[in-house]
C-alpha positions as CSV (number, residue, x, y, z in Angstrom):
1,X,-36.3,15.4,28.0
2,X,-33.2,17.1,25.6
3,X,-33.7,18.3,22.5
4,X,-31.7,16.5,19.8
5,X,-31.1,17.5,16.5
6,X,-31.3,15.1,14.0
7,X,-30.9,16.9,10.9
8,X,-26.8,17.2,11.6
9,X,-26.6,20.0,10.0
10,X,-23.9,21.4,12.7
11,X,-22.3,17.6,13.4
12,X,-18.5,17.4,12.3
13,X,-18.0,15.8,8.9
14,X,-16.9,12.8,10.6
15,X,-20.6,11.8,11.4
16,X,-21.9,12.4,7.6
17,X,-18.3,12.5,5.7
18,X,-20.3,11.5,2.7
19,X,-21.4,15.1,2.8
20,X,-17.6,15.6,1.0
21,X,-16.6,12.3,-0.2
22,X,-17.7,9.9,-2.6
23,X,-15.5,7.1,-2.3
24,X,-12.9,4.9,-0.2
25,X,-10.4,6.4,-2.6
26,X,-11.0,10.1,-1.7
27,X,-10.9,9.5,2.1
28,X,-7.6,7.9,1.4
29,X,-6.4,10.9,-0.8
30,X,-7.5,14.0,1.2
31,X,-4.1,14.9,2.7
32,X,-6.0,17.2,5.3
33,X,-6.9,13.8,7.2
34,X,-4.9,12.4,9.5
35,X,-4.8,8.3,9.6
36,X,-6.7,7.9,12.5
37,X,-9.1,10.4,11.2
38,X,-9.3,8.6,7.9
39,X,-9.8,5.3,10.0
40,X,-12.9,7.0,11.5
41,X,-14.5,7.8,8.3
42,X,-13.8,4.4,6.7
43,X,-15.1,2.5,9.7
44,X,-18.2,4.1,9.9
45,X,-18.9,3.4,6.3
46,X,-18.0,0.2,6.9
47,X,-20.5,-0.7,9.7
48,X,-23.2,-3.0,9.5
49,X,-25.9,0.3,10.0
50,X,-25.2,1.0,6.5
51,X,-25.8,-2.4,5.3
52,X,-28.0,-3.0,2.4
53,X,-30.5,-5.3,3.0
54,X,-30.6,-7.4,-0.4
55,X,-27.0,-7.0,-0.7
56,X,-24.6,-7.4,2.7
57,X,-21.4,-6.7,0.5
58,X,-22.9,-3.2,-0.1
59,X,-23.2,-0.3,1.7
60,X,-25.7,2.4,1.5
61,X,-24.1,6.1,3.7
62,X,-27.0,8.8,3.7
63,X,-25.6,11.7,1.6
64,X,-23.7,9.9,-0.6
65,X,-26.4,8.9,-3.2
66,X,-24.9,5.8,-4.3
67,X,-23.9,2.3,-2.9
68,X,-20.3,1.5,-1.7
69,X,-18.8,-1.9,-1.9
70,X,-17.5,-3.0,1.7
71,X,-14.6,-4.8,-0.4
72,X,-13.4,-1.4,-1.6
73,X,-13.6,-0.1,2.1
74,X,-11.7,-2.8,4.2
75,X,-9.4,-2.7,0.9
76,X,-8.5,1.6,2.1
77,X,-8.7,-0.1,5.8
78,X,-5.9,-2.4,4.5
79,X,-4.2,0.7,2.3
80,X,-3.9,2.5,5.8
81,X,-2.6,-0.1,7.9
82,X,0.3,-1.1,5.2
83,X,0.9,2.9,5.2
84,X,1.3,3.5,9.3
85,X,4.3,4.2,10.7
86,X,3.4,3.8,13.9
87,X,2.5,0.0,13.9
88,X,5.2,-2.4,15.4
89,X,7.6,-4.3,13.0
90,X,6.0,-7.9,12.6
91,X,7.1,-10.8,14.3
92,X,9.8,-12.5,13.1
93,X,13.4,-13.3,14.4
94,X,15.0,-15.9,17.0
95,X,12.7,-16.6,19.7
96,X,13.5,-16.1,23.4
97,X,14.0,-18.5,25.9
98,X,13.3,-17.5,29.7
99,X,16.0,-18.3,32.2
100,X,14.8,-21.0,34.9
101,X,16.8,-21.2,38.0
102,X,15.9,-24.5,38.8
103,X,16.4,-25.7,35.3
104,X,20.4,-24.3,35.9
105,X,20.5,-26.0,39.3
106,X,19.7,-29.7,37.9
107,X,22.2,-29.0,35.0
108,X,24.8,-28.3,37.7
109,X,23.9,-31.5,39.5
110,X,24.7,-33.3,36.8
């Protein structure tokens, strides 16, 4: 059998990043994140684990001391998409139509 700790006291911040931040707002903020980093952090909180019971819109991180609406974390989800560089331009523009040989060849026959 291994030996886990569970205290994660040596885990990276990423797997308690409530030990530093207290809201969507900061993760957004802390220009020492990258954006996929910050996308870690915010998904995490955002996962049904940290669901409150009574309340499914809320979310309860261990550390934090205080509930987190998931509204105000899909909103920084949202924040960070908007703000990637790396994303593709959105559709848009005149569609494409495939050549067909044999659509050609009847024209010809014509």
């Amino acid at each position: 059998m291994t030996n886990v700790k569970i205290d994660g006291g040596d885990l990276h911040p990423f797997f308690h990043p409530a030990a530093r931040y207290i809201s969507p707002a900061e993760v957004l903020n802390d220009i020492e994140l990258s954006t996929p980093e910050k996308r870690i952090i915010l998904s995490s909180w955002a996962s049904d684990m940290y669901a409150v019971e009574s309340c499914p819109g809320m979310r309860e991180v261990p550390g934090m001391g205080h509930a987190v609406k998931l509204a105000d974390i899909l909103a920084a989800l949202r924040q960070l998409d908007r703000d990637d560089d790396d994303d593709p331009p959105s559709g848009g523009g005149v569609p494409m139509r495939l050549r067909r040989p044999w659509a050609a060849a009847q024209r010809r026959a014509l």
